[in-house]
ROSE-4610 file (N, C-alpha, C; in Angstrom, 1 decimal, always signed):
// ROSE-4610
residu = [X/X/X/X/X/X/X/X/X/X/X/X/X/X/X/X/X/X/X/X/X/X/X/X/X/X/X/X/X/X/X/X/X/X/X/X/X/X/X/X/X/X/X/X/X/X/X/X/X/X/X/X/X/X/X/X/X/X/X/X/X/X/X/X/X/X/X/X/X/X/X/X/X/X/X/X/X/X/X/X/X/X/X/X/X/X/X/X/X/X/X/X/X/X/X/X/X/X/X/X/X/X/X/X/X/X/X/X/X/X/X/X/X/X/X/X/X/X/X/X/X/X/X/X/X/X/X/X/X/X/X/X/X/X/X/X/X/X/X/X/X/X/X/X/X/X/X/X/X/X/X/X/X/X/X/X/X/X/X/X/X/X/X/X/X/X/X/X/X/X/X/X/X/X/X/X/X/X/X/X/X/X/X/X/X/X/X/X/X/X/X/X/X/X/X/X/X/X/X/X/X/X/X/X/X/X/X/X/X/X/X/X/X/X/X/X/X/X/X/X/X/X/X/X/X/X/X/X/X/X/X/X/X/X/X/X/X/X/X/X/X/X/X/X/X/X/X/X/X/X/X/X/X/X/X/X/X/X/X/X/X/X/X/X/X/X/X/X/X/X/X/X/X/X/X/X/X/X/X/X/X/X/X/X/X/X/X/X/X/X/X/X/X/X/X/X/X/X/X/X/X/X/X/X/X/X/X/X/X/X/X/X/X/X/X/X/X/X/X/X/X/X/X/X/X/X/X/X/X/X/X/X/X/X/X/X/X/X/X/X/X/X/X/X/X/X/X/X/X/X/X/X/X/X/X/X/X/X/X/X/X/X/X/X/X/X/X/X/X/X/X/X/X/X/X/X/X/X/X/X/X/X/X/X/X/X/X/X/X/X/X/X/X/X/X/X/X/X/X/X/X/X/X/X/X/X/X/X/X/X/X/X/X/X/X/X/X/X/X/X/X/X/X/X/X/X/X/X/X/X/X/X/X/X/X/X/X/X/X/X/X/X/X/X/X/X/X/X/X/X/X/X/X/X/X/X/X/X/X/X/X/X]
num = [1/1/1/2/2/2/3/3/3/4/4/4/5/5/5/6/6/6/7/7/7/8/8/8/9/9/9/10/10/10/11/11/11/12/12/12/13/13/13/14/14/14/15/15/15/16/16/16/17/17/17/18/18/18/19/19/19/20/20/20/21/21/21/22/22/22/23/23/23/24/24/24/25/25/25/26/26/26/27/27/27/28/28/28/29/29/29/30/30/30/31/31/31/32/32/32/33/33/33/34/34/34/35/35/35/36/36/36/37/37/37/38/38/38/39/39/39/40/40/40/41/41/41/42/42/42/43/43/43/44/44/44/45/45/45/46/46/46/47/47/47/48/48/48/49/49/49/50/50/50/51/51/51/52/52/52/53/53/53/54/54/54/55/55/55/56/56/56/57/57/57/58/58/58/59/59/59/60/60/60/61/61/61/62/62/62/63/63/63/64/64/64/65/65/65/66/66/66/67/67/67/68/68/68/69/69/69/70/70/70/71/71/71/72/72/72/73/73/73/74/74/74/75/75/75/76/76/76/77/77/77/78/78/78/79/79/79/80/80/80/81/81/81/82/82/82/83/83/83/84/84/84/85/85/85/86/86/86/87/87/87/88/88/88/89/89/89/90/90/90/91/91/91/92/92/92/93/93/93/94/94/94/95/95/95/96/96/96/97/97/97/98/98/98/99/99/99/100/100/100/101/101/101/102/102/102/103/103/103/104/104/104/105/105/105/106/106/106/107/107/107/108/108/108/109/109/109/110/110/110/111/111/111/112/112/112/113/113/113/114/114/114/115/115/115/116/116/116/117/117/117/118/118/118/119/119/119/120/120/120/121/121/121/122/122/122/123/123/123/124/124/124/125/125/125/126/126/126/127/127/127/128/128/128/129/129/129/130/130/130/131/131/131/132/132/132/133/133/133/134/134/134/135/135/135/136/136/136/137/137/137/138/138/138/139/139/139/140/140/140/141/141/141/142/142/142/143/143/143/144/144/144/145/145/145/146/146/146/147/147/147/148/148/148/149/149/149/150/150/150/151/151/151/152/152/152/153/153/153/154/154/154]
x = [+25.6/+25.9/+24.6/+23.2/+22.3/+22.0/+22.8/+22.5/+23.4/+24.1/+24.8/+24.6/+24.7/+24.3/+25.5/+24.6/+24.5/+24.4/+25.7/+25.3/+24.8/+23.9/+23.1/+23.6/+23.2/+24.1/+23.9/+22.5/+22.7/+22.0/+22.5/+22.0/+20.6/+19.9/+19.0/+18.1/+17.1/+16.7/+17.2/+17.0/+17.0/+15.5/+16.0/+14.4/+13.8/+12.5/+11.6/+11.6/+12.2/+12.9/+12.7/+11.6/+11.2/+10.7/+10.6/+9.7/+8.4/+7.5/+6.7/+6.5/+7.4/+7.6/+8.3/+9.2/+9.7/+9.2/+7.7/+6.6/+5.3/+5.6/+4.4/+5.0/+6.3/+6.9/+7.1/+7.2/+6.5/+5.6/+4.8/+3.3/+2.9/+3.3/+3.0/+3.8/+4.5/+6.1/+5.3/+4.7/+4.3/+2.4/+1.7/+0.1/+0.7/+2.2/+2.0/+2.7/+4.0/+4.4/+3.5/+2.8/+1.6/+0.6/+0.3/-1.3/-1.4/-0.6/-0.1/+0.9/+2.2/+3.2/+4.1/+4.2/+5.2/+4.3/+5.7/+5.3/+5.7/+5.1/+4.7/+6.0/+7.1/+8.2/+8.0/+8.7/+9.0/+10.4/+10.3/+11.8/+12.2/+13.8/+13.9/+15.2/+15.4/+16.4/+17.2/+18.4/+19.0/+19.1/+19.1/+18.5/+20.2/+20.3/+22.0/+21.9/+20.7/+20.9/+21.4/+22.2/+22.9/+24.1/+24.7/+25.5/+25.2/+25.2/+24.9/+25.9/+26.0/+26.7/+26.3/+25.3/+24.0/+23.7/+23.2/+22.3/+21.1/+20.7/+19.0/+18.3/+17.1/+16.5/+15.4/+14.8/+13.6/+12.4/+11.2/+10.4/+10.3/+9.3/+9.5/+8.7/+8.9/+8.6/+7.5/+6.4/+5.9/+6.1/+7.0/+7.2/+6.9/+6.5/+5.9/+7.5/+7.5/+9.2/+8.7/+9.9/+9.9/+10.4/+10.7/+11.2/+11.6/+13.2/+13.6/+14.1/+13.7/+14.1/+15.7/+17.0/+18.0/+18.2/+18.6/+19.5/+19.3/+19.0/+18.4/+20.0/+20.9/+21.4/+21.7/+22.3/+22.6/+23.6/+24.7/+25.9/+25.8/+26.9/+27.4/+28.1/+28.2/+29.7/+30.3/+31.2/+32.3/+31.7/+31.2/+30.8/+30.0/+29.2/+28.0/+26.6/+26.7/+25.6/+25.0/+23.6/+23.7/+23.3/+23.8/+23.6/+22.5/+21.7/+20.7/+21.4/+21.6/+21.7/+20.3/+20.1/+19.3/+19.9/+18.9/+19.4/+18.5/+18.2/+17.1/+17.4/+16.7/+17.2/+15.7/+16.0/+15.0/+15.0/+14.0/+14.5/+13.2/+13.9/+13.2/+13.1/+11.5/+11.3/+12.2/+13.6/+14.1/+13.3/+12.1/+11.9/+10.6/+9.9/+9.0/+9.4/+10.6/+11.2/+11.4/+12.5/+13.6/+12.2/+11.2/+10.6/+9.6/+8.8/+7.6/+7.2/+8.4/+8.6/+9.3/+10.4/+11.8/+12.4/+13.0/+13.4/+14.7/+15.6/+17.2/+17.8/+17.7/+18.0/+20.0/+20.2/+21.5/+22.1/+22.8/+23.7/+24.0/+23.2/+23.3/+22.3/+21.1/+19.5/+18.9/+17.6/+17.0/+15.9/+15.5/+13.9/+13.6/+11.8/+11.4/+10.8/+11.1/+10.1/+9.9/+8.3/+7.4/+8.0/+8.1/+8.5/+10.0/+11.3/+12.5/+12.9/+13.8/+14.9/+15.5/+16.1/+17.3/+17.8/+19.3/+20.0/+20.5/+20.6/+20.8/+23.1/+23.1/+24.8/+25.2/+24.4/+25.2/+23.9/+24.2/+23.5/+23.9/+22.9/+23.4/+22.3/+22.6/+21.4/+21.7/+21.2/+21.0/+20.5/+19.1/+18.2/+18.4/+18.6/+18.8/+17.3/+17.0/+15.3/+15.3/+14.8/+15.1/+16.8/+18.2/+19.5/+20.2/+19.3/+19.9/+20.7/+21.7/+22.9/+22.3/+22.1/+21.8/+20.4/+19.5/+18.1/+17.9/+18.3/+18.4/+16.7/+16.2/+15.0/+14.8/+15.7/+15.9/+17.5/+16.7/+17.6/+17.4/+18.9/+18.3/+19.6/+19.0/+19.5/+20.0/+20.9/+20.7/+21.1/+20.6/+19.8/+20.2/+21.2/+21.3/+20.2/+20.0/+19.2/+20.1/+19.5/+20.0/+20.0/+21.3/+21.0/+20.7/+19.8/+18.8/+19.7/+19.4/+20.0/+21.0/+20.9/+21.3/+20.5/+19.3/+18.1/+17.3/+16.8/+15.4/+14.6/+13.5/+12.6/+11.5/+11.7/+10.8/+11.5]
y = [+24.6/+24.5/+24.6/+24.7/+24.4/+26.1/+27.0/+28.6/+29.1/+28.0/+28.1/+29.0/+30.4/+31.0/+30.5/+29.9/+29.4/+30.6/+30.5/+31.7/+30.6/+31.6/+30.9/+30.6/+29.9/+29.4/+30.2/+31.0/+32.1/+33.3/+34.9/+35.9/+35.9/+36.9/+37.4/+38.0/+37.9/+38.9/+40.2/+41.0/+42.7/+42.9/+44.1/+44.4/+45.2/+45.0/+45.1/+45.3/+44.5/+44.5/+42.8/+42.1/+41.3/+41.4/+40.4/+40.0/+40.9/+40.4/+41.8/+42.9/+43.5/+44.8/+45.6/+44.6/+45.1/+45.2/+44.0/+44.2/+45.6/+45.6/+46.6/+47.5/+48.0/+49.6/+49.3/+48.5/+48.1/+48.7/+47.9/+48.5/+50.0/+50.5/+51.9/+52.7/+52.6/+53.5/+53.1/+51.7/+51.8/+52.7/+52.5/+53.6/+54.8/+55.5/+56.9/+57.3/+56.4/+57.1/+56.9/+56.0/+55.4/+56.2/+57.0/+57.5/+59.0/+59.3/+60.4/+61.2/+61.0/+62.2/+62.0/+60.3/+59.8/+61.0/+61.0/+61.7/+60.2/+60.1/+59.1/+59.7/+58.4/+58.8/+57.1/+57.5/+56.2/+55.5/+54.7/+54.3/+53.5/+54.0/+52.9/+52.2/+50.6/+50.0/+49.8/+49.9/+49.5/+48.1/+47.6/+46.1/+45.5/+44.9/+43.9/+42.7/+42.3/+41.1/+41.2/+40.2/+41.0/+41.5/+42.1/+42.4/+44.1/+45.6/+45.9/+47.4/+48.5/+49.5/+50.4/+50.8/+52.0/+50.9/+51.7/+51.1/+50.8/+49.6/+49.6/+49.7/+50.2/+50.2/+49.2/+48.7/+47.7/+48.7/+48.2/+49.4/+49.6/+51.3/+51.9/+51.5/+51.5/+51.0/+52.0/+52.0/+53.6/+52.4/+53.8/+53.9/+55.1/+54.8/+56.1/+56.1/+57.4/+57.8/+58.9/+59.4/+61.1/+61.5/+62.8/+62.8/+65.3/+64.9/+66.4/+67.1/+68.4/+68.8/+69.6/+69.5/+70.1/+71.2/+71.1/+72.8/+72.9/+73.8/+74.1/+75.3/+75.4/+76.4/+76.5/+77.6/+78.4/+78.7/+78.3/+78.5/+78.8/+79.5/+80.1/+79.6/+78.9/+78.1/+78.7/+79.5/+79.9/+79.0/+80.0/+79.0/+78.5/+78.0/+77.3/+77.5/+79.2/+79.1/+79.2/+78.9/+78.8/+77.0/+76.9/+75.4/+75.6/+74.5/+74.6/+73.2/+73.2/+71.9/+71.7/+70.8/+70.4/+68.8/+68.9/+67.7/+67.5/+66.4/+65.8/+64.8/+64.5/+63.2/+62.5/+61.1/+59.9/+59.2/+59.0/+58.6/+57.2/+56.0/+54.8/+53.8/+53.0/+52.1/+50.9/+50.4/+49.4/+48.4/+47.5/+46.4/+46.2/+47.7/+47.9/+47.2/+48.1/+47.7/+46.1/+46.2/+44.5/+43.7/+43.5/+42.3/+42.3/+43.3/+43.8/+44.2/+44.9/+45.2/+44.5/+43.6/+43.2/+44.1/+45.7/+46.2/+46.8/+46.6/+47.1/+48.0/+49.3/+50.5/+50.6/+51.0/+50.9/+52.6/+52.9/+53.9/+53.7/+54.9/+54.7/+54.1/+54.2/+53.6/+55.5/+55.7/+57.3/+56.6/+57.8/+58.4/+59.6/+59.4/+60.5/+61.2/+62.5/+63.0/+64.2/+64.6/+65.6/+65.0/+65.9/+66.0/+65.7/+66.1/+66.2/+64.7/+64.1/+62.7/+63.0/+62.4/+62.3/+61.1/+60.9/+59.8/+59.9/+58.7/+58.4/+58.3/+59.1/+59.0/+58.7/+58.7/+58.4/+57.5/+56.7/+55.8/+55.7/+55.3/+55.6/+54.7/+54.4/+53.5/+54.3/+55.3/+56.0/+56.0/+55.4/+55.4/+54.0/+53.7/+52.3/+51.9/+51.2/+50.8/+50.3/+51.6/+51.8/+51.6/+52.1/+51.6/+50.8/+49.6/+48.3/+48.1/+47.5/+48.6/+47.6/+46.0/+45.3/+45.6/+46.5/+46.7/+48.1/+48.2/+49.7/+49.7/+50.6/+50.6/+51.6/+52.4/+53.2/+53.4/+53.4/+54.0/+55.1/+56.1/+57.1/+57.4/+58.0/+58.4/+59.3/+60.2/+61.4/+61.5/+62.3/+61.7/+63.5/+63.3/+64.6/+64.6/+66.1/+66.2/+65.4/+64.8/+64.1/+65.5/+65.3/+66.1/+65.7/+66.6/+66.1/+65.7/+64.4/+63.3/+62.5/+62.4/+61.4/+60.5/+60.6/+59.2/+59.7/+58.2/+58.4/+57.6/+57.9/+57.0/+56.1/+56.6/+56.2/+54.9]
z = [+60.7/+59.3/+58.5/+59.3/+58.4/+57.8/+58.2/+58.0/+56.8/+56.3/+56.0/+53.7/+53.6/+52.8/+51.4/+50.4/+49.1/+47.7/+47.5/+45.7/+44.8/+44.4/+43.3/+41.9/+41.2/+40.5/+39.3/+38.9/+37.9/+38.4/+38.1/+38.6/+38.4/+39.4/+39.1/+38.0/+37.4/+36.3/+36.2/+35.1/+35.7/+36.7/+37.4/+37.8/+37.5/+37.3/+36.7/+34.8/+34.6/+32.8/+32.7/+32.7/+32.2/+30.4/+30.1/+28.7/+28.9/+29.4/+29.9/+29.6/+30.3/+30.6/+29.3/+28.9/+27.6/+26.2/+26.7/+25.5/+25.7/+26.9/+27.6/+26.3/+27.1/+26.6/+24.6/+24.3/+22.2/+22.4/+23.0/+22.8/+22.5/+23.5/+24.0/+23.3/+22.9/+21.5/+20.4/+20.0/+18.8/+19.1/+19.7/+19.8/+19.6/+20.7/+20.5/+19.4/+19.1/+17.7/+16.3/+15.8/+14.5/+14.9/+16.2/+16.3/+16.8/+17.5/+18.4/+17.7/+18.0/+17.6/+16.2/+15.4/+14.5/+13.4/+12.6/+11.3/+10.1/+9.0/+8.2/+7.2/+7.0/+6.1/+5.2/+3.9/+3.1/+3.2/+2.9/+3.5/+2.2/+1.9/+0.6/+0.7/+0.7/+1.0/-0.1/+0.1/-1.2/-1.1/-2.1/-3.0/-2.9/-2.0/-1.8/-2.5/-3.3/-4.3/-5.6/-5.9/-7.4/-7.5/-8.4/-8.8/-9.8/-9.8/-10.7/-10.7/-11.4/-11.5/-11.1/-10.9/-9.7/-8.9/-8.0/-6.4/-7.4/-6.7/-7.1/-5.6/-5.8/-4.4/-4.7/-3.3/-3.0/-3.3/-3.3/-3.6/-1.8/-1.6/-0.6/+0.6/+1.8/+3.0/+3.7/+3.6/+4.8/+6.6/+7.1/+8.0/+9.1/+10.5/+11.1/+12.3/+12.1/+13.1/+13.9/+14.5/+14.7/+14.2/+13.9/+12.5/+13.6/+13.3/+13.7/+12.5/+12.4/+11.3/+11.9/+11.7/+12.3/+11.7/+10.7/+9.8/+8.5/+8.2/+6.5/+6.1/+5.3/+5.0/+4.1/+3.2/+2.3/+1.8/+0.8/+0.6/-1.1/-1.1/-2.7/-2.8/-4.0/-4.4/-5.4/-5.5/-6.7/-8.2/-8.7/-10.3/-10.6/-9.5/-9.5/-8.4/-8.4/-7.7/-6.2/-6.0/-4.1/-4.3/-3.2/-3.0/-1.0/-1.6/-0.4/+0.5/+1.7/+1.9/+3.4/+3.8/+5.4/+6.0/+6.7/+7.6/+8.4/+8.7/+9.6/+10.2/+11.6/+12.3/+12.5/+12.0/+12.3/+13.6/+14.3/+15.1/+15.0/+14.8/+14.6/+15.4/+16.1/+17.0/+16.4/+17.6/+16.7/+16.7/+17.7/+17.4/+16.9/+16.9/+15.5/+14.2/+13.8/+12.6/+12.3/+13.3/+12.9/+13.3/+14.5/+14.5/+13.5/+13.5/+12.5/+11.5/+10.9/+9.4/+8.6/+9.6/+8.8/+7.9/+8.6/+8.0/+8.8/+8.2/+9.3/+8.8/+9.3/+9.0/+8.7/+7.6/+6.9/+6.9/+6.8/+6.2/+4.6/+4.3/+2.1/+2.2/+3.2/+2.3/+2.6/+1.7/+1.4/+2.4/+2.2/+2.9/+2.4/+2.3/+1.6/+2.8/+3.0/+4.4/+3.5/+4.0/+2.5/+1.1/+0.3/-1.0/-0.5/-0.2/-0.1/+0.0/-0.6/-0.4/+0.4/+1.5/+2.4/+2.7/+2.4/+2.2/+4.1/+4.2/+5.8/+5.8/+6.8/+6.5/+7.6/+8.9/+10.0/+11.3/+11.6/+12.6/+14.4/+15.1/+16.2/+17.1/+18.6/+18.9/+20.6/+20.4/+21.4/+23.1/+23.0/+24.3/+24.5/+25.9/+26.7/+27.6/+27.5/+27.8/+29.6/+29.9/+31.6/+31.5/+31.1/+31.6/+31.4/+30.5/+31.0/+29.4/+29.7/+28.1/+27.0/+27.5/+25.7/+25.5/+25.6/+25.6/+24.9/+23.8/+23.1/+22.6/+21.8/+21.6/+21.1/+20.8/+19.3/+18.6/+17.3/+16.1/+15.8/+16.0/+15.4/+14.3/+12.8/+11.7/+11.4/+11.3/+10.5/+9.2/+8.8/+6.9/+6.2/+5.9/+4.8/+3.1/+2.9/+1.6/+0.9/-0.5/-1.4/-2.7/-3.1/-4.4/-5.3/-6.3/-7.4/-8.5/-8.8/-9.6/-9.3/-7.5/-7.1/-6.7/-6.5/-6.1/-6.8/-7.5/-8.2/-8.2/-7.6/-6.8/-7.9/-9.4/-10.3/-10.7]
């Protein structure tokens, strides 16, 4: 009876997905994207305090992402013209943000990338950190152009 094999009373950690390891890979997402490959965007929150008739925004956030440019196109609209539209995908360190900026990426908040506004319309939390499913470790955005005199950053 003394061979006798015991389940433990709580599982194992993940492996190799310690606190650690999960601060290593911060580390190293935040040096290469701020120093290496992020491109520098502003980020503007809409302002949920209050009560008012337009959005108000917070003032703007600089934030470093990656930043894809997807589709630029061209359309003629009966009566009014060509209409330009684009689209771009953000792709944002989530625990950059939430632990170190305190900033929580929304659907209906803008970004300015170059000169051009783009309003964020769709969210997504893509990459799993080594697999492990509650360990996401990006946000990514995709942010259509804003048309002129729909945001105004002044």
């Amino acid at each position: 009876m003394g061979n006798e094999w015991k389940k433990p009373t709580a599982p194992p950690p993940p492996l190799f997905l310690g606190k650690k390891e999960r601060d290593l890979v911060k580390q190293v997402n935040d040096e290469l994207v701020e120093k290496v490959i992020g491109q520098q965007i502003l980020y503007y929150s809409i302002d949920m305090d209050g009560e008012a008739l337009e959005k108000t925004f917070l003032p703007p956030i600089r934030i470093y992402a990656l930043v894809h440019f997807d589709d630029e196109s061209t359309n003629y609209l009966e009566g009014f013209g060509v209409d330009k539209t684009s689209q771009i995908t953000v792709h944002f360190h989530k625990r950059r943000l939430e632990e170190d900026q305190d900033v929580f990426v929304r659907e209906g908040d803008f970004v300015l990338y170059g000169d051009i506004y783009y309003e964020i319309t769709k969210l997504s939390q893509p990459r799993k950190l080594f697999g492990q499913v509650d360990q996401t470790f990006e946000i990514s955005a995709t942010c259509k152009r804003a048309r002129k005199g729909l945001f105004d950053a002044t």
